[in-house]
mmCIF file as Biopython writes it, N, C-alpha, C and O atoms, coordinates in Angstrom:
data_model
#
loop_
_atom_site.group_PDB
_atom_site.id
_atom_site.type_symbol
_atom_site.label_atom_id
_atom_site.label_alt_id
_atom_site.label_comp_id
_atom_site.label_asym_id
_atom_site.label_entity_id
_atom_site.label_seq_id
_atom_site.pdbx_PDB_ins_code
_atom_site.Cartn_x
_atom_site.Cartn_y
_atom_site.Cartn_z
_atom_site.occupancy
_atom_site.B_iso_or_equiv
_atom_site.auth_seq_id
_atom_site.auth_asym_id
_atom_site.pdbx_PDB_model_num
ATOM 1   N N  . UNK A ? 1  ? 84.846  114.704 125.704 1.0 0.0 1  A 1 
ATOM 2   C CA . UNK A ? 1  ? 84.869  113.502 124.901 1.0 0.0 1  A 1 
ATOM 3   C C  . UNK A ? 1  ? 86.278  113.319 124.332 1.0 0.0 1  A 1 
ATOM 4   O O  . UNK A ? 1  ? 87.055  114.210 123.989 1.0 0.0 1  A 1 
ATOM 5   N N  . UNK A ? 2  ? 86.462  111.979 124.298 1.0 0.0 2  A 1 
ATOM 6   C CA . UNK A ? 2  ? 88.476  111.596 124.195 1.0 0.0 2  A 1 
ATOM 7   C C  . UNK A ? 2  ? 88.142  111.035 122.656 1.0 0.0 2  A 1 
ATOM 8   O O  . UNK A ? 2  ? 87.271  110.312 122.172 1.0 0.0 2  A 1 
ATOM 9   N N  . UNK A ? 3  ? 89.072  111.615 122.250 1.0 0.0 3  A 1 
ATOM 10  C CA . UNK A ? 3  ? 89.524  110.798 120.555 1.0 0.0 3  A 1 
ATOM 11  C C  . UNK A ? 3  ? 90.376  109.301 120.270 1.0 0.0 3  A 1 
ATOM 12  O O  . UNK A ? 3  ? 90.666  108.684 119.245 1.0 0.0 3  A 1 
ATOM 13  N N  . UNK A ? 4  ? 90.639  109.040 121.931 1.0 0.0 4  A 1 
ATOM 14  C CA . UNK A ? 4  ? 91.490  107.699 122.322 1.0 0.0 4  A 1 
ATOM 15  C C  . UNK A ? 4  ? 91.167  106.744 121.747 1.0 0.0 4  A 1 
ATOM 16  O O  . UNK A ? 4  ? 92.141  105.995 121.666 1.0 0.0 4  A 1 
ATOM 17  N N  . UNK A ? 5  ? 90.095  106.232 121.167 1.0 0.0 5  A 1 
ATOM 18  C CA . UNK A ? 5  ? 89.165  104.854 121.597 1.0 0.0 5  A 1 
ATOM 19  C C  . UNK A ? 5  ? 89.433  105.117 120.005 1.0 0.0 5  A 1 
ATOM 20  O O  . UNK A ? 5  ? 89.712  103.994 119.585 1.0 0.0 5  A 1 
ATOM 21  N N  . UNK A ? 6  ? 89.478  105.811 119.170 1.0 0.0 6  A 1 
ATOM 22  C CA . UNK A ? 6  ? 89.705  105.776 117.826 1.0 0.0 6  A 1 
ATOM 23  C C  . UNK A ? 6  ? 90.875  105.699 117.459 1.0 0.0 6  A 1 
ATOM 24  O O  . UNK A ? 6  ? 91.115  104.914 116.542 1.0 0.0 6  A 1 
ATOM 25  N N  . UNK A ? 7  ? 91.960  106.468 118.038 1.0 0.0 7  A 1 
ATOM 26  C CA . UNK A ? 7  ? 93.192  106.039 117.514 1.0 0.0 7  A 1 
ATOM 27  C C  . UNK A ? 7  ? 93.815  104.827 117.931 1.0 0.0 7  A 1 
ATOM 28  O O  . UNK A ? 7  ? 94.772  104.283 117.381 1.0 0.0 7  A 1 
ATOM 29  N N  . UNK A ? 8  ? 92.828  104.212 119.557 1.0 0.0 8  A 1 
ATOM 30  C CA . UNK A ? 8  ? 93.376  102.617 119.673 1.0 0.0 8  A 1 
ATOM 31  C C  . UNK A ? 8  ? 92.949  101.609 118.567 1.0 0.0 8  A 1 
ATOM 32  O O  . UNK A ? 8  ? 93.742  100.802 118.082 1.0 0.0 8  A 1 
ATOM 33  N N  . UNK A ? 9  ? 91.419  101.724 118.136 1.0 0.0 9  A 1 
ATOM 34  C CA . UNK A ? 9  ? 91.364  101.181 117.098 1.0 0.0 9  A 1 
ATOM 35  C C  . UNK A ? 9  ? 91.907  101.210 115.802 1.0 0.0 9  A 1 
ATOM 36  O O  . UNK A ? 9  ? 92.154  100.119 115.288 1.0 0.0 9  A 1 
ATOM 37  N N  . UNK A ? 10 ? 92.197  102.473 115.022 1.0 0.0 10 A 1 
ATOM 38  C CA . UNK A ? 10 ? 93.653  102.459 114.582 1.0 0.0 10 A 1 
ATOM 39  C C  . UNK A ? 10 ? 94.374  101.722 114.672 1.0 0.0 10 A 1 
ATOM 40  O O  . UNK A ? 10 ? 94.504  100.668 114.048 1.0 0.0 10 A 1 
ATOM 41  N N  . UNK A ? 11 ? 94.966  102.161 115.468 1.0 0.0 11 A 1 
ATOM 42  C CA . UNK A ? 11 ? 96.684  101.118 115.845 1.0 0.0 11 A 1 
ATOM 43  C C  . UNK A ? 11 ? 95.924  99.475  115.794 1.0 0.0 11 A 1 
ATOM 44  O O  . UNK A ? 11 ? 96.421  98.700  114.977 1.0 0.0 11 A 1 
ATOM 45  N N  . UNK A ? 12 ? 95.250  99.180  116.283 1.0 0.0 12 A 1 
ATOM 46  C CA . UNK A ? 12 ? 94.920  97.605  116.427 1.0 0.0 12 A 1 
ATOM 47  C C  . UNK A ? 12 ? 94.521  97.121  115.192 1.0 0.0 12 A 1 
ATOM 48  O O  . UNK A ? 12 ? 94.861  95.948  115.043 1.0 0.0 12 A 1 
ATOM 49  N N  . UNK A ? 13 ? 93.716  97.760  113.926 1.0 0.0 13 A 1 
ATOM 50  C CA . UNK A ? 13 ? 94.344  97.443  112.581 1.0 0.0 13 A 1 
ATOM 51  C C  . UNK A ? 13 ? 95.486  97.615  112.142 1.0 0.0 13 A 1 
ATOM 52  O O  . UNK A ? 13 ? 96.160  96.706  111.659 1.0 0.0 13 A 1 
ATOM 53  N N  . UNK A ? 14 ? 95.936  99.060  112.275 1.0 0.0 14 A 1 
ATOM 54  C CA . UNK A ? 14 ? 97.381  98.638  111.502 1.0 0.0 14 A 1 
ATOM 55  C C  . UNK A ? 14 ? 98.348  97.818  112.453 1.0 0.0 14 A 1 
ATOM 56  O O  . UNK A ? 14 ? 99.543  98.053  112.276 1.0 0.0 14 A 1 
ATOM 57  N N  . UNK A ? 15 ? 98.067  97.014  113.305 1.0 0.0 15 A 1 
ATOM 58  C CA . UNK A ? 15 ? 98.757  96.312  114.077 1.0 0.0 15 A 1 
ATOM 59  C C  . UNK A ? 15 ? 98.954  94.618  112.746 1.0 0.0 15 A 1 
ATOM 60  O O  . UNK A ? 15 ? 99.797  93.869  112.251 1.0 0.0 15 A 1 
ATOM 61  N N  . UNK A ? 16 ? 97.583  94.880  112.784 1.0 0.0 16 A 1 
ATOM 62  C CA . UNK A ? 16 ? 96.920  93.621  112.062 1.0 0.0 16 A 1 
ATOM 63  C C  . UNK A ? 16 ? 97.560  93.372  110.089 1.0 0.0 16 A 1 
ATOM 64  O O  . UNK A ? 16 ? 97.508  92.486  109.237 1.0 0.0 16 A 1 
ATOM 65  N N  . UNK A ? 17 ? 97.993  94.487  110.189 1.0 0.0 17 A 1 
ATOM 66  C CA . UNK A ? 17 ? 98.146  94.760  108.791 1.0 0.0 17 A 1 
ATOM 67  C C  . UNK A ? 17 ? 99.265  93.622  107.475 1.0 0.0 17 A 1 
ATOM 68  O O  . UNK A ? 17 ? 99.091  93.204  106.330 1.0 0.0 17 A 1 
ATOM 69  N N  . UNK A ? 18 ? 100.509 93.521  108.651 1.0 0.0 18 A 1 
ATOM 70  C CA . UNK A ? 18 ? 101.560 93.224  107.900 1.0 0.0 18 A 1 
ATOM 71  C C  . UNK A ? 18 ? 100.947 91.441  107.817 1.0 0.0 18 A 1 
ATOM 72  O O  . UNK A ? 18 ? 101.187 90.803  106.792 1.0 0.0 18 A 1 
ATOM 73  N N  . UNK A ? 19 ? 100.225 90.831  108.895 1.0 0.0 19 A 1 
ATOM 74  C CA . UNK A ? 19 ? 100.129 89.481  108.446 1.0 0.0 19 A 1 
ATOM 75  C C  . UNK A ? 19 ? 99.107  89.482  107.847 1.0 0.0 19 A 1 
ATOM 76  O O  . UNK A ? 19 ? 99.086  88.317  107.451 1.0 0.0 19 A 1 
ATOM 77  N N  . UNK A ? 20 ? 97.875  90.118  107.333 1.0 0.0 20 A 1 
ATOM 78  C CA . UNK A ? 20 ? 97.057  90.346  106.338 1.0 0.0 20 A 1 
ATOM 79  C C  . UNK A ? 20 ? 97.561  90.279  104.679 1.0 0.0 20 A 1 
ATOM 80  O O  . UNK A ? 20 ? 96.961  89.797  103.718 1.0 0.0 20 A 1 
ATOM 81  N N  . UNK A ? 21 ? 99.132  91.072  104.753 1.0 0.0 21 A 1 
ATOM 82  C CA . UNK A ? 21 ? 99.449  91.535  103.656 1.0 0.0 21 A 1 
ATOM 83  C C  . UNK A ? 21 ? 99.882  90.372  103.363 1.0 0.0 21 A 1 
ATOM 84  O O  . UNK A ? 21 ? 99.532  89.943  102.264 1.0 0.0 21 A 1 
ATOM 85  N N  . UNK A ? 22 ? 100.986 89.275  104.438 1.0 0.0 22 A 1 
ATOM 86  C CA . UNK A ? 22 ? 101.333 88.487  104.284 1.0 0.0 22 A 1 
ATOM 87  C C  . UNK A ? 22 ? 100.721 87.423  103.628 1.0 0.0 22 A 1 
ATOM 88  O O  . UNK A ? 22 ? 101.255 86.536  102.963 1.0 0.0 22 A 1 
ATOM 89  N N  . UNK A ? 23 ? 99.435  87.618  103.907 1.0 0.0 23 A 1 
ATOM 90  C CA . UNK A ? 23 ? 98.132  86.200  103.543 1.0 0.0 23 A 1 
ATOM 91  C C  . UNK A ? 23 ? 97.874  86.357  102.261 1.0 0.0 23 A 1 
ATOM 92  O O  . UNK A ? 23 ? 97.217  85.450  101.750 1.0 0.0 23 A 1 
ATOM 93  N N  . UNK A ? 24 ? 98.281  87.477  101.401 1.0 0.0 24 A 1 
ATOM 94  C CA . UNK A ? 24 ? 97.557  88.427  100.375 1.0 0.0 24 A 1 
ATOM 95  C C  . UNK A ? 24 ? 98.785  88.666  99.503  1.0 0.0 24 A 1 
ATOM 96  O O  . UNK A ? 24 ? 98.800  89.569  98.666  1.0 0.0 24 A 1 
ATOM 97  N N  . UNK A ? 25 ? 99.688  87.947  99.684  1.0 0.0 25 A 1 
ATOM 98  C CA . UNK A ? 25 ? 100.880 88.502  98.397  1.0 0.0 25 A 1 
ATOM 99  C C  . UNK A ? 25 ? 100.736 88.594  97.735  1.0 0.0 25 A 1 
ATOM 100 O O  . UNK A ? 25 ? 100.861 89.718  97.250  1.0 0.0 25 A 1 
ATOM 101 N N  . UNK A ? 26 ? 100.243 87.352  96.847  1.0 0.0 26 A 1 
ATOM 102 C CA . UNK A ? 26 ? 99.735  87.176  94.918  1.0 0.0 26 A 1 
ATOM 103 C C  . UNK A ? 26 ? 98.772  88.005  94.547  1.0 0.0 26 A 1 
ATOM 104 O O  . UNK A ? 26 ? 98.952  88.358  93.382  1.0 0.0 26 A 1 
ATOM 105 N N  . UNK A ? 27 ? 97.891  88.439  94.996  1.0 0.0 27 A 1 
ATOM 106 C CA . UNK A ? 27 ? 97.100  89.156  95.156  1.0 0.0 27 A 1 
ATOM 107 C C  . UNK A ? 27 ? 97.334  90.891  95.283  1.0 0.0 27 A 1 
ATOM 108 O O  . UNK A ? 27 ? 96.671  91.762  94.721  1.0 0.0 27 A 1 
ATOM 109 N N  . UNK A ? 28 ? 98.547  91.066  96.251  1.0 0.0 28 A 1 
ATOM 110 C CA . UNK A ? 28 ? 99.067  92.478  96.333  1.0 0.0 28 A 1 
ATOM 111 C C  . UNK A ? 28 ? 100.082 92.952  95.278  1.0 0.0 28 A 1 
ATOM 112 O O  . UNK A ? 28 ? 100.177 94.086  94.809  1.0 0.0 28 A 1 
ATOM 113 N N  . UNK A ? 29 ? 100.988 91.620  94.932  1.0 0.0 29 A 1 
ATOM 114 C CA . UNK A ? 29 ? 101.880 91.551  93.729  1.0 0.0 29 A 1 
ATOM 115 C C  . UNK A ? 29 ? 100.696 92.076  91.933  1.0 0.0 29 A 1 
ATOM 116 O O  . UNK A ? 29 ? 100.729 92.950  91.066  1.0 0.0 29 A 1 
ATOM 117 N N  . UNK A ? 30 ? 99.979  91.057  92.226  1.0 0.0 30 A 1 
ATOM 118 C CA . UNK A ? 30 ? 99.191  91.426  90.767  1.0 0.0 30 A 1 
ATOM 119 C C  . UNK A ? 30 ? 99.030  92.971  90.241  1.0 0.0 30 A 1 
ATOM 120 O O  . UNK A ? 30 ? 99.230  93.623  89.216  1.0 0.0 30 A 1 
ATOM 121 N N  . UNK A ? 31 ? 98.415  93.203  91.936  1.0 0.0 31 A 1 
ATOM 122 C CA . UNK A ? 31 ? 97.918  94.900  92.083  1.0 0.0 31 A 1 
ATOM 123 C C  . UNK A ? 31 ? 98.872  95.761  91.565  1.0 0.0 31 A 1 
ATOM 124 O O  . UNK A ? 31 ? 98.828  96.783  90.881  1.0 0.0 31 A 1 
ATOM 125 N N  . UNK A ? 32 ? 100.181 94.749  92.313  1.0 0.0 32 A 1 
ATOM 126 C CA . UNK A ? 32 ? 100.817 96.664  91.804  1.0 0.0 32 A 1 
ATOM 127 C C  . UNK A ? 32 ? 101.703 96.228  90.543  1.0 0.0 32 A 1 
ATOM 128 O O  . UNK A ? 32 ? 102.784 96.792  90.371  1.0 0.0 32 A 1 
ATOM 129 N N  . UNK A ? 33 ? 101.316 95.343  89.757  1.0 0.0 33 A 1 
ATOM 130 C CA . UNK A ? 33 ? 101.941 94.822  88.206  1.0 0.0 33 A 1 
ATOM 131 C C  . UNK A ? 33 ? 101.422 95.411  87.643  1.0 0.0 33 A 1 
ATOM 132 O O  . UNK A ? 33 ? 102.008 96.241  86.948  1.0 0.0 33 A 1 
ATOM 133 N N  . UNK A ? 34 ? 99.870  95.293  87.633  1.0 0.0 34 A 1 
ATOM 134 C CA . UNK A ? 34 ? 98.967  96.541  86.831  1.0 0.0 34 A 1 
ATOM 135 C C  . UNK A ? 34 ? 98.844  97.750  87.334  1.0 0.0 34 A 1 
ATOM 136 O O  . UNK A ? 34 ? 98.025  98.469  86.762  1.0 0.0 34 A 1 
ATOM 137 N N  . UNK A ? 35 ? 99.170  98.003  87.849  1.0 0.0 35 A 1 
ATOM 138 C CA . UNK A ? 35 ? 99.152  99.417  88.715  1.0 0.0 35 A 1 
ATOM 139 C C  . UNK A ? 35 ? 100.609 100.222 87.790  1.0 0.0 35 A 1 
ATOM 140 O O  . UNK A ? 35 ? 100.521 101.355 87.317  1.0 0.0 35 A 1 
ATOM 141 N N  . UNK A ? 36 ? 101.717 99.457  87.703  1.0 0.0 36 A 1 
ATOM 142 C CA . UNK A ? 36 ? 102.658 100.012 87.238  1.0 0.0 36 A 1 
ATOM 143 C C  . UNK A ? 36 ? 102.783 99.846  85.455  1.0 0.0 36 A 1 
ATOM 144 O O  . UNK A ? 36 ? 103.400 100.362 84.523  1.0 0.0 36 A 1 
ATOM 145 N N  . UNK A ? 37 ? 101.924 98.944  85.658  1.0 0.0 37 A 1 
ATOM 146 C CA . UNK A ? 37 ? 102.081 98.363  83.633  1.0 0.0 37 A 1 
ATOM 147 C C  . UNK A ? 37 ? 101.188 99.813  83.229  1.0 0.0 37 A 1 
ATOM 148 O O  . UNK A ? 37 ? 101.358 100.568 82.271  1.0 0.0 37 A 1 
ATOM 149 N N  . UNK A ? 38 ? 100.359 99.869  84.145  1.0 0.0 38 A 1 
ATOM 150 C CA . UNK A ? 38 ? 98.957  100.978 83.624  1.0 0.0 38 A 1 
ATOM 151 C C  . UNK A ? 38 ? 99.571  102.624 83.536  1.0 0.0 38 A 1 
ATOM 152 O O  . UNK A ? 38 ? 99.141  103.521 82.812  1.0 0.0 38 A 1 
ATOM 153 N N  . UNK A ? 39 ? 100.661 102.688 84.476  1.0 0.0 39 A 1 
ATOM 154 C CA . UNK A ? 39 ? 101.479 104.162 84.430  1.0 0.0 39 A 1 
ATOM 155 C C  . UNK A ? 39 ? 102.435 104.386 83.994  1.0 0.0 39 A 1 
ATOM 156 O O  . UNK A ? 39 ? 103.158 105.383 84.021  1.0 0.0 39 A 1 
ATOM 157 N N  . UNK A ? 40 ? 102.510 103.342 83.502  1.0 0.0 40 A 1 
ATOM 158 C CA . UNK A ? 40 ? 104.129 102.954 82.244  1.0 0.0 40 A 1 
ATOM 159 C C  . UNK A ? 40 ? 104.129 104.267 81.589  1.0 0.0 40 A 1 
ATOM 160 O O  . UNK A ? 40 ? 103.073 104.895 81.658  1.0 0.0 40 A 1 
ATOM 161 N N  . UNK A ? 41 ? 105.247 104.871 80.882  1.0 0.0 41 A 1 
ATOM 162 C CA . UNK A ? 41 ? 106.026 105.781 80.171  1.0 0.0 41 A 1 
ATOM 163 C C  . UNK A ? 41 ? 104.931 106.722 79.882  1.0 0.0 41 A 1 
ATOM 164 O O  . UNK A ? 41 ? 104.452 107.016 80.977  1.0 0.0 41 A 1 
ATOM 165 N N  . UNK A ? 42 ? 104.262 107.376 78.889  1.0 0.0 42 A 1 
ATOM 166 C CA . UNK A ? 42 ? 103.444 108.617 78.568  1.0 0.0 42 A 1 
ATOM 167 C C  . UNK A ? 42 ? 102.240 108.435 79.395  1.0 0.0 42 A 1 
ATOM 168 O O  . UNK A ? 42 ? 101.751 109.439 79.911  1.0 0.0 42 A 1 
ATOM 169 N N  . UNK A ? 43 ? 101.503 106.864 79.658  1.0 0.0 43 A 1 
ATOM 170 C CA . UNK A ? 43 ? 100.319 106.875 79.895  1.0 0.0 43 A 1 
ATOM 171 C C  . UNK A ? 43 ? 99.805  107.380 80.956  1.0 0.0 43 A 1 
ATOM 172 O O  . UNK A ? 43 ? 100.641 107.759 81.776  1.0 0.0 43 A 1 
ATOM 173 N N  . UNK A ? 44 ? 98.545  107.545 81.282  1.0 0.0 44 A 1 
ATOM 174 C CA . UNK A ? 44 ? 97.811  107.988 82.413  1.0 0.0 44 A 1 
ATOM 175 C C  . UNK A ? 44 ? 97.248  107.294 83.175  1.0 0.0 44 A 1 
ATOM 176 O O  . UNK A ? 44 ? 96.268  106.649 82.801  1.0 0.0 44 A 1 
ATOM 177 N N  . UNK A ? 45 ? 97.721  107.229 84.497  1.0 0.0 45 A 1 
ATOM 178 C CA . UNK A ? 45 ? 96.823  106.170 85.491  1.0 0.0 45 A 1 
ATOM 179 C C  . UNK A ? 45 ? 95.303  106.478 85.637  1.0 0.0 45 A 1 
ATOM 180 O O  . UNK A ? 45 ? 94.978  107.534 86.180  1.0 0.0 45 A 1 
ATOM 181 N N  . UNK A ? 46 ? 94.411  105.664 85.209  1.0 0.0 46 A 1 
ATOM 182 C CA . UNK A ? 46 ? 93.211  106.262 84.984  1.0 0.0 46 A 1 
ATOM 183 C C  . UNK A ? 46 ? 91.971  105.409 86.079  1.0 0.0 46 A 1 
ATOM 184 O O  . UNK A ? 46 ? 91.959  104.215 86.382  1.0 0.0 46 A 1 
ATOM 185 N N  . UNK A ? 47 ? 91.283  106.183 86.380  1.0 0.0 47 A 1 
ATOM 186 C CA . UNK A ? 47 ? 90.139  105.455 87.726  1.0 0.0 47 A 1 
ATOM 187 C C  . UNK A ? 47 ? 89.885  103.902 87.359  1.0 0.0 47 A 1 
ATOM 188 O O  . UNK A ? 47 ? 89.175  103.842 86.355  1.0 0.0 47 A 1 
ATOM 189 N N  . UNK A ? 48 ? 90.198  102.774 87.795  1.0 0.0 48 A 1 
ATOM 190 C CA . UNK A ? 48 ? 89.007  101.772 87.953  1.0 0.0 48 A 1 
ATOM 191 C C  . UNK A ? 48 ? 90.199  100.989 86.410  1.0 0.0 48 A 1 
ATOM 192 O O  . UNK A ? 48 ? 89.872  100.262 85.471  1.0 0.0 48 A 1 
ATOM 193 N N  . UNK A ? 49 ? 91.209  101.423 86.692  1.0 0.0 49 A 1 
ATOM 194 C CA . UNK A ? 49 ? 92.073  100.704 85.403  1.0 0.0 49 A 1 
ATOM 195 C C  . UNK A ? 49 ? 92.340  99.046  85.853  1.0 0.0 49 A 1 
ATOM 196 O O  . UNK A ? 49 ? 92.541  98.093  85.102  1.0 0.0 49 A 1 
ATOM 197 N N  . UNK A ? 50 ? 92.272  99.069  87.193  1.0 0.0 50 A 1 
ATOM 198 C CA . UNK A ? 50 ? 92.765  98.043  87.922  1.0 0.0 50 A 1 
ATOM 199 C C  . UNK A ? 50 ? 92.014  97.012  88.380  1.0 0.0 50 A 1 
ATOM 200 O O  . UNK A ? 50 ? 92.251  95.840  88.673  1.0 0.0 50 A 1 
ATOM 201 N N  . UNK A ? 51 ? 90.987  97.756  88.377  1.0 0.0 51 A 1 
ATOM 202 C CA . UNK A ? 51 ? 89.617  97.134  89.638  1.0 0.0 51 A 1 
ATOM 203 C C  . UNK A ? 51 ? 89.616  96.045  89.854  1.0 0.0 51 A 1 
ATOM 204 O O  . UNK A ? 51 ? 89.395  95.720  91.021  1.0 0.0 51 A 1 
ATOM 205 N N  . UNK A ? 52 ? 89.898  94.810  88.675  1.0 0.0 52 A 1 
ATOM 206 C CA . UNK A ? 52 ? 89.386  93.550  89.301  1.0 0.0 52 A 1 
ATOM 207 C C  . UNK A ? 52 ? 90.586  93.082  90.261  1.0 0.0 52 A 1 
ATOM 208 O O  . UNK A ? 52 ? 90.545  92.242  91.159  1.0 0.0 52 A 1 
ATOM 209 N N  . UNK A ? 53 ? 91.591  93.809  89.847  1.0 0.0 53 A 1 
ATOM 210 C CA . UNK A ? 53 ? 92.937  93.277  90.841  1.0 0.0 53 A 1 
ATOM 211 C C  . UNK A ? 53 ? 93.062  93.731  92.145  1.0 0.0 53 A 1 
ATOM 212 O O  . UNK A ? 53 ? 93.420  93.133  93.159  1.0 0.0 53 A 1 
ATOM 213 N N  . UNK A ? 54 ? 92.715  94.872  91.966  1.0 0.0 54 A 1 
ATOM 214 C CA . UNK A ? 54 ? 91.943  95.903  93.267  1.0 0.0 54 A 1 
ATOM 215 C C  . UNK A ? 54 ? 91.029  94.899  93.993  1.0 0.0 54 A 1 
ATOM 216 O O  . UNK A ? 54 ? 91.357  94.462  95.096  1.0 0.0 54 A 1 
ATOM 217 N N  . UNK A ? 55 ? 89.864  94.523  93.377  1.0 0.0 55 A 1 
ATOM 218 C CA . UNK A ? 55 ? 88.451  93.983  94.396  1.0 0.0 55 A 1 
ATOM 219 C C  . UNK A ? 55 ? 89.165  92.595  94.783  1.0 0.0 55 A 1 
ATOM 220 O O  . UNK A ? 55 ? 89.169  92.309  95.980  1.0 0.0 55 A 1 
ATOM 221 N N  . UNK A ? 56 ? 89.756  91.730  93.897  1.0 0.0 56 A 1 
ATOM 222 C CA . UNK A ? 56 ? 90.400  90.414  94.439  1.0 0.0 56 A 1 
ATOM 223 C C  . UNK A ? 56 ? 91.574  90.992  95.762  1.0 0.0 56 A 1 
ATOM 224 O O  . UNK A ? 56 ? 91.577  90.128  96.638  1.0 0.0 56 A 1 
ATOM 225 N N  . UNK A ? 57 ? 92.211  91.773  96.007  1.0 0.0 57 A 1 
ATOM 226 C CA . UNK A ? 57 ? 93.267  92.038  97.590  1.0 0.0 57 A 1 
ATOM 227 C C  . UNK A ? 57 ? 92.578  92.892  98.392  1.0 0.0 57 A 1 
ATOM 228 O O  . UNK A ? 57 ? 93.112  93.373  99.391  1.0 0.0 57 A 1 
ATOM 229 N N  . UNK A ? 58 ? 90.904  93.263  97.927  1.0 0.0 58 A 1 
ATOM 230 C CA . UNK A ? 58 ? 90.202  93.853  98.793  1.0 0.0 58 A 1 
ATOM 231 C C  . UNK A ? 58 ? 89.418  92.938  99.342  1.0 0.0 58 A 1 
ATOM 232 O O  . UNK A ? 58 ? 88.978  93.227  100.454 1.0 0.0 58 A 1 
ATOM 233 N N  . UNK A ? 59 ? 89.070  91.764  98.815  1.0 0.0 59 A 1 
ATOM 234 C CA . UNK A ? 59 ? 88.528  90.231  99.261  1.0 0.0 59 A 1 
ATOM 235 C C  . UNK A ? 59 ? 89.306  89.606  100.102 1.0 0.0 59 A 1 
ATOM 236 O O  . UNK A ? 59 ? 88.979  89.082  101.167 1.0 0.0 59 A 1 
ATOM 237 N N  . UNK A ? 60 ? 90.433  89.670  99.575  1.0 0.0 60 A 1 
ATOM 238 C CA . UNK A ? 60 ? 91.336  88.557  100.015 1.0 0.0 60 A 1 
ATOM 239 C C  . UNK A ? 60 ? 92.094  89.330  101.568 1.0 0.0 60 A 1 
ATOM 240 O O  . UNK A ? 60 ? 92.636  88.694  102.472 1.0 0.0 60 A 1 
ATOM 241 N N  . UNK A ? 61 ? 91.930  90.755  101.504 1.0 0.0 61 A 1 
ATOM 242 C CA . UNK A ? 61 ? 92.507  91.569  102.949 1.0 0.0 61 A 1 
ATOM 243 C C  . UNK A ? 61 ? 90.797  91.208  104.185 1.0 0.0 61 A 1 
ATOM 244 O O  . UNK A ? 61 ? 90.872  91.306  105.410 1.0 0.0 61 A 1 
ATOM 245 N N  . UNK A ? 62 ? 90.006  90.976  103.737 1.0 0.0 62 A 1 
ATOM 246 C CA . UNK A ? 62 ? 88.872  90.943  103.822 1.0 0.0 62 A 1 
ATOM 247 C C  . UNK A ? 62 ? 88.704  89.704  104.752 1.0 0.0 62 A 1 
ATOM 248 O O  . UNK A ? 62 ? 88.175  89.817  105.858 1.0 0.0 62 A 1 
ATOM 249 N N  . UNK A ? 63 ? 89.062  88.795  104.384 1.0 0.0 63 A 1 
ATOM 250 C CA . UNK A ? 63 ? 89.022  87.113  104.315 1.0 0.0 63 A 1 
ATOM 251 C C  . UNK A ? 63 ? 90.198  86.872  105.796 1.0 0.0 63 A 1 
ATOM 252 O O  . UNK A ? 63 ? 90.010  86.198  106.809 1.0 0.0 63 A 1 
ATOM 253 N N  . UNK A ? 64 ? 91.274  87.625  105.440 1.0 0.0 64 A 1 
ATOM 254 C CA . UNK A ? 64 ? 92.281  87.611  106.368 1.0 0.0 64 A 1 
ATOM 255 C C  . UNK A ? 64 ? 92.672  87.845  107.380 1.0 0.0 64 A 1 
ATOM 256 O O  . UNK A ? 64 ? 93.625  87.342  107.975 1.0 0.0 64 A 1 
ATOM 257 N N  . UNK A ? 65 ? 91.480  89.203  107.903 1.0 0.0 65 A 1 
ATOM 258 C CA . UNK A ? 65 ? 91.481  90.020  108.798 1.0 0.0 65 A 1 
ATOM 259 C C  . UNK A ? 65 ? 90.301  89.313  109.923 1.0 0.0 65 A 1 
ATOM 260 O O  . UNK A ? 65 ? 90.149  89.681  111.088 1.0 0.0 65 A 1 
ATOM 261 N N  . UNK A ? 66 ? 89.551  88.236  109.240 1.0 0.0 66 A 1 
ATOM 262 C CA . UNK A ? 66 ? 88.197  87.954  110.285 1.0 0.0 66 A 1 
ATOM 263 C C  . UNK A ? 66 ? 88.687  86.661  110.919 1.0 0.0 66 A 1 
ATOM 264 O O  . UNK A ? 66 ? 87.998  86.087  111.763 1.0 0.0 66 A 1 
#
């Protein structure tokens, strides 16, 4: 049994990836505003700090890809 057929599928998403991201800027921008506001100086990046900015470029990668 070949592991081929998985790493082609692989590659044929991340093929797909950069014009996904493209479709998804405002959306990927937000992410990592709070992503970095949230790990700012002493604080701790903490689980689920992000989420709704998270689930909106997990929609919107979602939306882009079909």
């Amino acid at each position: 049994m070949s592991g081929r057929g998985v790493w082609q599928r692989a590659r044929a998403r991340l093929r797909r990836f950069p014009a996904a991201l493209a479709a998804c800027g405002d959306q990927a921008a937000a992410y990592g505003r709070c992503v970095a506001a949230a790990a700012a100086g002493q604080a701790e990046l903490r689980r689920d700090t992000c989420l709704e900015e998270f689930q909106a470029l997990r929609e919107c990668f979602a939306r882009a890809v079909r």
